[in-house]
N, C-alpha and C positions, 0 to 999 in steps of 0.2 A: 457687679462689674469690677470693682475693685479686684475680687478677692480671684477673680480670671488673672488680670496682670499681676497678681503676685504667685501663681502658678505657672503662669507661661515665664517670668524673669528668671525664675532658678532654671527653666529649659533651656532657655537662650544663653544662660552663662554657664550652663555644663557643654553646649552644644560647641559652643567657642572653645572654650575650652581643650573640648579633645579635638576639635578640628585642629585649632594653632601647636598643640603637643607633639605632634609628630614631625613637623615642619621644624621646630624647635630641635629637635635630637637630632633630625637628619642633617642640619647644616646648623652650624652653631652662630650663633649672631655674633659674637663678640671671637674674634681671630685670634687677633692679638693687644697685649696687653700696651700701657702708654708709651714703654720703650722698644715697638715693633715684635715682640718675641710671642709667640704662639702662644696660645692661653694653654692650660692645659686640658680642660674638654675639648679644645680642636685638636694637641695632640692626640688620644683616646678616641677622637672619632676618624680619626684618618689610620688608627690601628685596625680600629676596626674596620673600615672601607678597605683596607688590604686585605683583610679574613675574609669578606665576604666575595672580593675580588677570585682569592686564593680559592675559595670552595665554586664558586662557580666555574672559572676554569677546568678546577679535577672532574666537574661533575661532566662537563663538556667533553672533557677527554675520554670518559669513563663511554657515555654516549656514542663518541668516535669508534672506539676498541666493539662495543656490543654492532655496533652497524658494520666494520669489517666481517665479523665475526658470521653474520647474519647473510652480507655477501657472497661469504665463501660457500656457504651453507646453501644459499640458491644457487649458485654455480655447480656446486655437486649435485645438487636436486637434478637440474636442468639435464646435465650428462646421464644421472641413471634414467630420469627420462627419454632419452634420446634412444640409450639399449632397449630397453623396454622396448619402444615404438618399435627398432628396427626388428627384434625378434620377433615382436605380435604382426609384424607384413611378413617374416620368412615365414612362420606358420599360416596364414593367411594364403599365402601360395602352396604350401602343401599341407594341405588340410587331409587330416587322418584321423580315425579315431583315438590313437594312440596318444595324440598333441592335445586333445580335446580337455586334458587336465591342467596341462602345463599352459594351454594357451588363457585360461581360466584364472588361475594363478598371476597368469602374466599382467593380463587385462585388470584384474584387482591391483596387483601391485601398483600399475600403470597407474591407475585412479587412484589409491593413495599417494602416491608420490605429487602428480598433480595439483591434489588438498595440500598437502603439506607445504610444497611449493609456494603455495598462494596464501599459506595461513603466513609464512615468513616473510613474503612481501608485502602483507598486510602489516606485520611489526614493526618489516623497515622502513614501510612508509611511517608509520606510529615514530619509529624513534627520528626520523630522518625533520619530521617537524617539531621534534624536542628541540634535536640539535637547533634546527634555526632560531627557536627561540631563546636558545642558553647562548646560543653564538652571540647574537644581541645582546643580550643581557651582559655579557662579557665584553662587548665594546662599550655600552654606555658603563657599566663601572671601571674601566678604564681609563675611558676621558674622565669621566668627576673624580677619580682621584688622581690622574695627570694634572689635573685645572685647581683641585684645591687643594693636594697634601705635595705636590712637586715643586709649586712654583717659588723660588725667593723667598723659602720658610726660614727664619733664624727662632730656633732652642736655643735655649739656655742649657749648660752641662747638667744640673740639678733637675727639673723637668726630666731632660733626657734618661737621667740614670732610673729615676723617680716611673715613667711609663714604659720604659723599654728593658731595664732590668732582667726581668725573667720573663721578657717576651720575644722570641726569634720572629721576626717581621722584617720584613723589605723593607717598610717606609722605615724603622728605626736605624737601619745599615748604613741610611743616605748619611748620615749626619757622622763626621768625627770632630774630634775635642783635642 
């Protein structure tokens, strides 16, 4: 019995462990130091909540541009559809044997274009629920770094020079000396 609980205690303190580790990086316990000034792991994680801001935005926008793209792309579908249909009815009304190639031709094209048609709306549906997800994702990292790296932050010049240095960042632009 014993030697159960001293198998299961090292689980329970690794299990802790990596549970409380991520909580810990993600939001830093300790803000600011005794005289109000940002510690410096909340400067560095509020660098980095702007990078992650930064990347999901572009990824967002990147999403946007391929779903135009994919728009235009079933709009023209749609139009040479539309020829199609209209010349497979003028043949249809003058049925000869001579059209019996071209209306053959037609009617495939017809049915590819169709497929096609529907393979891209099947995408843009695909990327169209990307987007709402990156969209979100992109408002809540928004507010948690409007709520935690915006608010009534004071740096010290040294810190500042110290994480911001050779990093081009938004949050470090807030700050002059």
């Amino acid at each position: 019995m014993m030697t159960k609980l001293l198998l299961i205690h090292p689980f329970l303190w690794f299990l802790t462990l990596t549970v409380s580790a991520p909580t810990t990086f993600a939001n830093p316990s300790s803000t600011s130091d005794d005289y109000g000034f940002i510690t410096r792991q909340y400067a560095l994680s509020c660098i980095q909540l702007n990078k992650d801001l930064n990347l999901a935005s572009k990824q967002m926008l990147e999403t946007e541009e391929v779903k135009a793209h994919i728009t235009g792309k079933i709009s023209y579908l749609e139009k040479e559809i539309q020829k199609r249909r209209q010349l497979i009815e003028k043949l249809d009304q003058n049925s000869t044997r001579e059209n019996n190639g071209n209306y053959n031709n037609l009617v495939t094209q017809f049915e590819d274009l169709l497929l096609e048609r529907q393979h891209n709306i099947t995408f843009y549906d695909k990327e169209n629920q990307m987007h709402i997800v990156q969209h979100a994702s992109v408002v809540r990292l928004e507010k948690r770094f409007s709520s935690q790296c915006l608010s009534e932050i004071k740096i010290t010049e040294e810190l500042h020079k110290s994480v911001c240095e050779s990093k081009k960042n938004r949050w470090c632009e807030f700050f002059t000396f």
